[in-house]
C-alpha positions as CSV (number, residue, x, y, z in Angstrom):
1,X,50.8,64.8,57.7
2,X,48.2,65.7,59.8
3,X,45.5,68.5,57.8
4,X,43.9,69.9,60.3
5,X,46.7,71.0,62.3
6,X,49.0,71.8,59.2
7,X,46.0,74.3,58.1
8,X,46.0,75.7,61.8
9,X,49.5,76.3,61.9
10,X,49.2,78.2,58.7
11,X,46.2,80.4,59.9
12,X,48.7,81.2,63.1
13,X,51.5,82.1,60.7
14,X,49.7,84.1,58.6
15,X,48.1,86.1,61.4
16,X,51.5,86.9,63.1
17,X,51.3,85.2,66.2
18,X,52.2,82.1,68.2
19,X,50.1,78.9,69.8
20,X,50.7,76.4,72.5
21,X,50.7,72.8,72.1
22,X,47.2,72.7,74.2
23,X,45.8,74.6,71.9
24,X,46.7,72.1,68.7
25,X,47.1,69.1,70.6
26,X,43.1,68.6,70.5
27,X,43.2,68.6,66.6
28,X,45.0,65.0,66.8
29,X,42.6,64.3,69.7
30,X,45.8,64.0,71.7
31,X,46.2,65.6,75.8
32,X,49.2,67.1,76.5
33,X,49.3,65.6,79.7
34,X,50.3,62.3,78.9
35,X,53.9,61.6,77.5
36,X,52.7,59.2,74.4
37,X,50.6,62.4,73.0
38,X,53.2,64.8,73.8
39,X,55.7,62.7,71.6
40,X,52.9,62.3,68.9
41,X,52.5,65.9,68.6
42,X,55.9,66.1,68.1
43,X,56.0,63.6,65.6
44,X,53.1,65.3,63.9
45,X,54.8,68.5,63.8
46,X,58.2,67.1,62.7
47,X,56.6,66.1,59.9
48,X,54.6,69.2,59.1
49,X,58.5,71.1,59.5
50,X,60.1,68.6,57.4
51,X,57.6,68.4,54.4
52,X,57.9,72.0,54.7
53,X,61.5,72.1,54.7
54,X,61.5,70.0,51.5
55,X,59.6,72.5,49.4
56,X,61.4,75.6,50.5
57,X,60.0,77.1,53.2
58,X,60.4,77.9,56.5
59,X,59.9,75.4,59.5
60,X,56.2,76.0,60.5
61,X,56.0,74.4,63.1
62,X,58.3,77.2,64.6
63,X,55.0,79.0,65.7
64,X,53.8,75.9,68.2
65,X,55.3,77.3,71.8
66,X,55.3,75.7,75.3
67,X,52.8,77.7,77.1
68,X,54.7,78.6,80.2
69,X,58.0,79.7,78.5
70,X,56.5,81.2,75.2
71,X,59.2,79.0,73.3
72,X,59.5,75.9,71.3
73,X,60.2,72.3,72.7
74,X,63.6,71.3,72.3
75,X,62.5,68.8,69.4
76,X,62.1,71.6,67.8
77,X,65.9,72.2,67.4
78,X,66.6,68.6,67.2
79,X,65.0,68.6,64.1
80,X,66.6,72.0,62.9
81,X,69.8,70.2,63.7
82,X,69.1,67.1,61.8
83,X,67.7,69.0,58.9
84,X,71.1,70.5,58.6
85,X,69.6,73.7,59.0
86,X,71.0,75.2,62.6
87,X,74.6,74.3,64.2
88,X,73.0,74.9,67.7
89,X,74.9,77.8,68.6
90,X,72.1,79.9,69.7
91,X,68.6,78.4,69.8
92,X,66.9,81.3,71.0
93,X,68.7,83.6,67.8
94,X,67.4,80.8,65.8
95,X,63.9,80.4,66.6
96,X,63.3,84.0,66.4
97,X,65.0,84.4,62.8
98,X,62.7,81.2,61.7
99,X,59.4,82.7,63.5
100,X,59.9,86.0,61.8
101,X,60.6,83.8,58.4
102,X,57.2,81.4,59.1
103,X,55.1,85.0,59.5
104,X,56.7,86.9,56.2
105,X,56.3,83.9,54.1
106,X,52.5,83.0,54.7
107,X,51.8,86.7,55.3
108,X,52.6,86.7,51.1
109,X,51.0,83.1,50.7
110,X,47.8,83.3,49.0
């Protein structure tokens, strides 16, 4: 798992908001315009979401947005799926419900 991004994500979380894979893609000195750092930063935050997942929380990584649509990739719902989490009925009624669920839980984190 990758700390510095992990710790980001968290900050993010806790403060109520969203970020952009630009903005964390630097933290892995990866560039989002090339399709080999775009699928490490997915791999990266997969594995943030799924360590999460195993100790009862939320998916994190639901806070990491593309920057032109203000919404997740679609690995992000991949992994949802797999996780045995979401039936992919309604991504967008999904992502919002895990968002809010990201922001309460590390609002009360200490």
């Amino acid at each position: 798992m990758h700390k510095g991004i992990y710790e980001r994500l968290i900050e993010v979380a806790r403060e109520g908001e969203t970020i952009n894979y630009a903005h964390i893609a630097p933290l892995a000195n990866l560039n989002m315009d090339g399709q080999a750092d775009r699928n490490a930063i997915g791999a990266i935050l997969g594995a943030i979401s799924k360590r999460e997942h195993e100790h009862g929380r939320p998916l994190l990584s639901a806070v990491v947005v593309l920057a032109g649509s203000r919404y997740p990739g679609k690995g992000f719902f991949t992994l949802a799926r797999d996780l045995g989490i979401y039936d992919g009925a309604d991504d967008l009624a999904f992502w919002v419900r895990e968002v809010r669920r990201v922001h309460e839980h590390w609002a009360k984190a200490e």
